[in-house]
C-alpha positions, 0 to 999 in steps of 0.5 A: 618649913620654906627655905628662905632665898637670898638670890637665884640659887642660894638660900639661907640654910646653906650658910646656916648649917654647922655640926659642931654648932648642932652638936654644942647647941648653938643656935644657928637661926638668922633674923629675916631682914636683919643685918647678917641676912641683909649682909648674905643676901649681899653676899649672894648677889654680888658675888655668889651668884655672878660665879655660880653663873659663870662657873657652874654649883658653887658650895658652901663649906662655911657661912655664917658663924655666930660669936661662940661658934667661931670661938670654938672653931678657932675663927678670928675674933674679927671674923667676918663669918660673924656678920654674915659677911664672908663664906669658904666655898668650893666649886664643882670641877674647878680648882680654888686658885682658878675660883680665886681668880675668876672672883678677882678679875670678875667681881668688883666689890669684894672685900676679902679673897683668900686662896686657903691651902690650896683647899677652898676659897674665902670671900667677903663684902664689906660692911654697909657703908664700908668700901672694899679693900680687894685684898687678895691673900693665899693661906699655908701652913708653914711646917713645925721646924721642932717637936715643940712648935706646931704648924702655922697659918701665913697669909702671902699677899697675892693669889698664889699656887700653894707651893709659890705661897711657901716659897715666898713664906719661907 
């Protein structure tokens, strides 16, 4: 089978691949020139591909996720996930908030930028016809204060170290 190429250096099967999609049979196939590959290709060219220039491999840890997927991950129900809008990345020998950044200060239309934990880097494009909103956010984990209370997800607007994210979350 010929991988499909959405720019220079990526492909649709680096947004398509899932364990927990192949271990509950959930099909991860995207239509050619449909919208969500339309949205991945977007993706790539505008903003994936200008950072793997510049900044060296960039890797895909989450792509696309069809509706049940994302429900059964725990995604947001508006995920942009879903429309093939956004993916978490790492890139090889830089730290996320250093990928934040450069995306912030490099890449004109993205839609969202979330520096997540300290771990990797969720971005977007925004829909067709929509314009980019730039929001810039950084994710923590806010520690359980009892035996009741799990850990919970704050989203700190900026793009902040994760300790500078707590401080401000507290």
């Amino acid at each position: 089978m010929q991988r499909i190429q959405l720019s220079k250096n990526f492909y649709l099967d680096e947004f398509t691949r899932s364990q927990v999609a192949a271990r509950h049979g959930i099909n991860m196939r995207v239509a050619e020139n449909g919208v969500i590959h339309h949205n991945l290709r977007r993706l790539c060219v505008t903003v994936l591909q200008p950072l793997r220039d510049a900044l060296g491999p960039v890797h895909i840890t989450s792509g696309y996720r069809p509706p049940k997927l994302n429900r059964l991950i725990g995604g947001s129900s508006n995920s942009q996930h879903q429309f093939g809008q956004a993916a978490d990345i790492i890139v090889s020998g830089q730290t996320p908030l250093d990928v934040a950044l450069w995306i912030k200060y490099n890449i004109k239309d993205f839609d969202q930028l979330i520096h997540e934990f300290g771990r990797w880097v969720h971005v977007s494009v925004s829909g067709l016809n929509s314009d980019p909103r730039r929001q810039q956010l950084t994710a923590v984990k806010i520690p359980k204060l009892t035996m009741i209370r799990k850990p919970r997800t704050v989203y700190v607007p900026g793009l902040l170290s994760v300790d500078e994210a707590l401080g401000r979350a507290a």
